[in-house]
N, C-alpha and C positions, 0 to 999 in steps of 0.2 A: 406382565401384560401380554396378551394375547395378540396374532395377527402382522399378517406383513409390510413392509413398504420397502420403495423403490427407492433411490435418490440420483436423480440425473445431473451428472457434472463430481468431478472431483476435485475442484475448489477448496480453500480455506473453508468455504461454510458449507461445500456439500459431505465435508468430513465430517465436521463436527455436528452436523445434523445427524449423520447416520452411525456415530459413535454412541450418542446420546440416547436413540431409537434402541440400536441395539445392547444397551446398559440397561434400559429399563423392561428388558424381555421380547421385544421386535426381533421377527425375523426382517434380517434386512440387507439386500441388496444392491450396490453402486456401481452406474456405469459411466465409465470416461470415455469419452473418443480418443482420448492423447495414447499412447505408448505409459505415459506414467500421470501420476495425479501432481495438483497443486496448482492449476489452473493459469492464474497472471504470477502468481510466484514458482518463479522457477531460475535452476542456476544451469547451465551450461558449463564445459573446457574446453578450450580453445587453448591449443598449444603450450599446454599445461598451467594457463593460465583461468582463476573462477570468474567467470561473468554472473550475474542475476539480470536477470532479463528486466530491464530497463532499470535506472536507479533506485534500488527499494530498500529502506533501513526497518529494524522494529524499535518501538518504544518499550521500553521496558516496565514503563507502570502504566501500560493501557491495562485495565482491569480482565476484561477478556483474556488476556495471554495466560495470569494465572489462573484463573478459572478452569482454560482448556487445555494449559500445556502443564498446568501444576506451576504450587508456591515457590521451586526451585528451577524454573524456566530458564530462566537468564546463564546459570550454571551447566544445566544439562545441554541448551544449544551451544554453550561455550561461547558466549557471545563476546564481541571484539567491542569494546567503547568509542566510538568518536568522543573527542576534548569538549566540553558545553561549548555553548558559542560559536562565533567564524572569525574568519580573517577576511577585513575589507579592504578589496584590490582595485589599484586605478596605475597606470603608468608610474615605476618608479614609486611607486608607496604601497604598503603591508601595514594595517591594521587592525590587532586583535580588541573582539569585543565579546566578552564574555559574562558569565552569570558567575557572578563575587559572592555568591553563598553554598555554590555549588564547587565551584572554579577557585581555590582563594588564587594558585599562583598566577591566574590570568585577571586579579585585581585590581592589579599596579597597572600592567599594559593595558588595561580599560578606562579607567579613569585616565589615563594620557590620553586615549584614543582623540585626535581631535575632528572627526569624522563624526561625531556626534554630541550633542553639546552635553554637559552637566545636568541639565533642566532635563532633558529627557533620559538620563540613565537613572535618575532619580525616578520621572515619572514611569519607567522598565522598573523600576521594585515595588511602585505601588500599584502598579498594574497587575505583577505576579501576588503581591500581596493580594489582591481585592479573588483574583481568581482562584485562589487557595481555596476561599470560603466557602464555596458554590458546592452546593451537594451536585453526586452525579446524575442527578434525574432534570436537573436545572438546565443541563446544556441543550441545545437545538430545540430548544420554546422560546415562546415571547418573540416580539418586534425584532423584523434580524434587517440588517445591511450588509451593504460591504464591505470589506476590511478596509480597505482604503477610506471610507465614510468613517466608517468605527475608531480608527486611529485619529482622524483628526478630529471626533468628537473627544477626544481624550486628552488631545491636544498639543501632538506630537507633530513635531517639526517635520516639515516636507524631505528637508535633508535626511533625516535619519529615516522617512521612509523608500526615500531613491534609495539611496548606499547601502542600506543594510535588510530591508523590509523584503522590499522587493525580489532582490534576487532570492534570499533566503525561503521566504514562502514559496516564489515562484520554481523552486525544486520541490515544495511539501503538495502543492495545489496545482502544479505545472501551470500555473496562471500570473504571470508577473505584473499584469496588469493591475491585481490585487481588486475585481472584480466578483472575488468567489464569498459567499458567504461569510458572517462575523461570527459564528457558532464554529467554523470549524477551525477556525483563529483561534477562539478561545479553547477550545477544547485543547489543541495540540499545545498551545502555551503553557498551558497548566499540565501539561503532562511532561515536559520537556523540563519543567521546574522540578519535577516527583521523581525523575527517575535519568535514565541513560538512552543515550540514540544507539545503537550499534548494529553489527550483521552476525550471524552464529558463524564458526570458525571454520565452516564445512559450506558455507551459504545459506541464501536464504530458501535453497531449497528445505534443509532441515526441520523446515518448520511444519509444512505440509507430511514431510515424512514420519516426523513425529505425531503428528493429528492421523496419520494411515493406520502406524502402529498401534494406538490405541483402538482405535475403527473395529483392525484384523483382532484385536484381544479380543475385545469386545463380539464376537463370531459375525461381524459383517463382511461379506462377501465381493472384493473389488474387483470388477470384470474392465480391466484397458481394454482401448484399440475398440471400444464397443460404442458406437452413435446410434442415438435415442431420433427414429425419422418423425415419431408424432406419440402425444400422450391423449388419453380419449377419457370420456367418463361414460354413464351411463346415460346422463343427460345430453350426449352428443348421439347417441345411438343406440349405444348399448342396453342389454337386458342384466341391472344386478344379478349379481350371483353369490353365491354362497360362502361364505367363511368358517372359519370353526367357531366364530362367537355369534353366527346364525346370520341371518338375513343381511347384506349393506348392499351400499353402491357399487364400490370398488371401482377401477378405472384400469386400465390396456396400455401398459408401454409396449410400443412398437417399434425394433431395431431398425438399421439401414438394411440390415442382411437379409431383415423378412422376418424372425423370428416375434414372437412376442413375449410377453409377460403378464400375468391378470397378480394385478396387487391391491393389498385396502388402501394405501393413501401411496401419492408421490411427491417427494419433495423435489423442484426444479431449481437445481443450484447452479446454472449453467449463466453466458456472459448476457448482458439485460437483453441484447437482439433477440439471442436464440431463447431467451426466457420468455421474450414477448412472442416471437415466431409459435413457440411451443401451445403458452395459456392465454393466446391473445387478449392481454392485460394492456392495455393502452397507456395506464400510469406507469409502466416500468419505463425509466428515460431510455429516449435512443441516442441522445444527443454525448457524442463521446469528445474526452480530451487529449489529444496527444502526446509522445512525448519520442524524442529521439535520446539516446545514451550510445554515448562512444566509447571506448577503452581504447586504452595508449601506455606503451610503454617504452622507455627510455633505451637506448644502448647497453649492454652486460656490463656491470658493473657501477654503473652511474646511479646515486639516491636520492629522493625528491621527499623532504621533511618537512612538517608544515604544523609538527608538534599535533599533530592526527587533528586539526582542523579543516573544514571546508574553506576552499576560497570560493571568493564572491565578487562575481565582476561588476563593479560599481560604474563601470567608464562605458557600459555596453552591455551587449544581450545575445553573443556568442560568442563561447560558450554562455551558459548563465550562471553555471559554477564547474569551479574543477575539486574531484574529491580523491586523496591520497591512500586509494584503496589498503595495499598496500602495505602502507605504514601503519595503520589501523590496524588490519587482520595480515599480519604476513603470510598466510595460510593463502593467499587467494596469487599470489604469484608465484615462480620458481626460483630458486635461490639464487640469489644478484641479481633480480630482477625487481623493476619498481612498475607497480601499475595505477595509473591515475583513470578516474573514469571523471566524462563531461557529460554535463545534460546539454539540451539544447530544446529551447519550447516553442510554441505553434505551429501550424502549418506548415512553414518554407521548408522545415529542418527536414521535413519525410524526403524530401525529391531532392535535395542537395547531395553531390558525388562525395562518397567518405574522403576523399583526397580535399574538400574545398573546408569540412567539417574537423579535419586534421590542422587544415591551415588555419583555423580561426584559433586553434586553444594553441599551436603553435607561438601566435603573433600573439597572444593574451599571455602567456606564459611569460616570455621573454618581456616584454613590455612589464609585467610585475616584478619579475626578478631579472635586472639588467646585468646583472654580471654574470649570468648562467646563458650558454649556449645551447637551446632547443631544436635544432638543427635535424637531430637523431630522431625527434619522434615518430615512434612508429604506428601503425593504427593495428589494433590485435582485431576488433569486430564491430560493428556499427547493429545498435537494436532501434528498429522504427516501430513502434507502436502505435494504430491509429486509437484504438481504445484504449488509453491507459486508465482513465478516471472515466465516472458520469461527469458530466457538468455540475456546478453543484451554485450556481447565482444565488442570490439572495430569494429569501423565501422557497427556496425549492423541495425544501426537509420536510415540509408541512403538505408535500403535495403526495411523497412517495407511497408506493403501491404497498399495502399492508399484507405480511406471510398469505392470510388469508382468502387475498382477494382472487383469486381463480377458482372457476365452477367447478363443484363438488368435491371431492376428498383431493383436492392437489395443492399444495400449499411452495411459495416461491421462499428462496435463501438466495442471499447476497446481500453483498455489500451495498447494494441501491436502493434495501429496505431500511437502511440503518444511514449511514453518511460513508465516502468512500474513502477508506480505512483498512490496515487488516484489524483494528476494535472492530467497523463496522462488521466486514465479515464474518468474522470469529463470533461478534453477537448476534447476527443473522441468525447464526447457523442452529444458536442456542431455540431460538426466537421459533424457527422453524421446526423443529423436531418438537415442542410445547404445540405449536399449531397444529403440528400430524396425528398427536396422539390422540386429541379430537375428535378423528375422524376412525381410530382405531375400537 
């Protein structure tokens, strides 16, 4: 295939957009503003300690991952497993509740679990059963609700959605309210049945590094540290000009520095604001979710086991969960070192002093495990995100902005054309570079 394109943002999907462009003969060119790509995925060290910039795991049977990272993904990022299931916590109690077809040895401590009744761990298998069945084109169509409406059409006890629902989703959807869509409930359900939660053993930067690598195979061209000030077409001013495949429109990226670029199509993979700023597309959401994540780690020497489960504060809503990094990947701390990371959700958590955000998972700590002294903990970094996710309420999927919808050869990737996800992303990206050739 003949002809160029640009891709603005180096994002999970503005990778795999300009991978794809440049596999099928595209000259093609990517510019990030950051120092390095990978957009909202990224991993930091702090005092030899790995952070990912706010809590982020991958699914291992999202289809997108193989697709874009190959059938041996899970291998090559060397991925670290979290246990299925969580541990549901309340002062002085620990109980695990796990998936007994995935999990056998957390079978026994589930069906004890008395945090949730029988009736509904039964209706959790026919639940995962009914969702097995669902081809993948089924999900985010038809009449949607909220999770919280969804479940108790199902007919799940209120208990078992306080204690265990809640907090649980409210790390996957940063909404513990359980006010976010019933399609991305089901989707992540059924996918958490198919496969493993985990981080690659390097972080979750790996993954975006891995999507560059293929990119640069591929002879695409990553310019960092490079902002895109405006993208133009011909229909905003411009006179077409010439290509090697004769006459188009072609469109004008324009740096911050003043430089330009005249290319045949651009793909805008950048965050929905500056997608909207860029192709003022009105249906890209502005409305974002937040999310704050703490890191903590204990005294030298001291270990905090949890048989690589999330805990789940059942008794409260900070933290909303604490997770055993750690113990999961010991790759992400320094040797005798234990690191636990906390979410914490809505608004408050941005403007709270990391000293008051220490003290909560402190007193949450101790309170679940009364015979351990939490005294020592210490705070390694505190990540506030104002955009972590789009909003994603009910009925919102059906509204999102399609690759296609900006004037002339410019076509949008992200996760806000799809559902917010790295599947979403990842299949953006796909979604996008199909749109671009279009105009090639």
């Amino acid at each position: 295939m003949n002809g160029d394109a640009t891709v603005v943002g180096g994002g999970l999907a503005g990778l795999v957009a300009a991978a794809r462009l440049a596999e099928a003969g595209v000259d093609v060119t990517l510019y990030e503003r950051r120092p390095d790509v990978g957009g909202r995925v990224r991993t930091e060290t702090v005092d030899g300690f790995t952070l990912d910039r706010g809590f982020q795991v991958l699914f291992s049977s999202y289809p997108a991952v193989e697709r874009e990272l190959g059938p041996d993904a899970a291998d090559a990022l060397d991925l670290r497993r979290f246990a299925p299931g969580a541990t549901i916590c309340r002062p002085g109690s620990r109980s695990v509740l796990s998936d007994p077809l995935r999990d056998p040895r957390g079978a026994l401590p589930s069906l004890l679990n008395d945090e949730v009744s029988v009736s509904d761990k039964l209706r959790t298998l026919a639940l995962r059963y009914d969702l097995s069945k669902r081809d993948e084109g089924d999900f985010f169509r038809g009449p949607d609700a909220s999770i919280r409406e969804y479940l108790r059409d199902w007919g799940f006890a209120d208990d078992y959605v306080e204690h265990f629902v809640e907090p649980f989703y409210g790390g996957i959807t940063l909404d513990r309210s359980l006010s976010t869509s019933k399609h991305v409930f089901e989707y992540t359900f059924r996918a958490m049945s198919r496969g493993a939660i985990g981080v690659p053993a390097g972080g979750m930067a790996a993954i975006p590094e891995a999507l560059a690598a293929r990119a640069r195979e591929a002879g695409v061209a990553i310019e960092t540290g490079a902002d895109v000030e405006s993208v133009r077409t011909a229909g905003q001013g411009r006179i077409p000009f010439r290509t090697g495949s004769g006459d188009a429109e072609g469109a004008t990226v324009e740096l911050a520095d003043g430089t330009t670029r005249e290319t045949d199509a651009v793909v805008v993979a950048t965050t929905p604001p500056e997608a909207r700023r860029l192709t003022r597309v009105e249906s890209i959401p502005a409305e974002g979710v937040p999310n704050v994540t703490g890191w903590y780690t204990l005294p030298a020497g001291e270990s905090f086991e949890t048989s690589k489960r999330i805990l789940l504060n059942a008794a409260g809503e900070s933290p909303n969960a604490v997770v055993p990094m750690s113990e999961v990947a010991p790759e992400y701390a320094p040797a005798g070192r234990a690191l636990l990371t906390a979410t914490f959700l809505g608004e408050e958590p941005l403007d709270r002093p990391a000293d008051a955000l220490r003290g909560d998972v402190r007193d949450a700590l101790a309170a679940w495990h009364p015979d351990r002294d939490f005294a020592g903990l210490e705070t390694v970094d505190v990540h506030r995100v104002r955009f972590a996710q789009f909003a994603q309420p009910p009925g919102v999927h059906a509204d999102l902005p399609h690759p296609d919808d900006p004037e002339g050869p410019v076509v949008l990737a992200g996760d806000y054309t799809e559902w917010s996800s790295i599947q979403g992303a990842l299949e953006s990206g796909r979604a996008a570079a199909a749109a671009a050739t279009r105009h090639l």
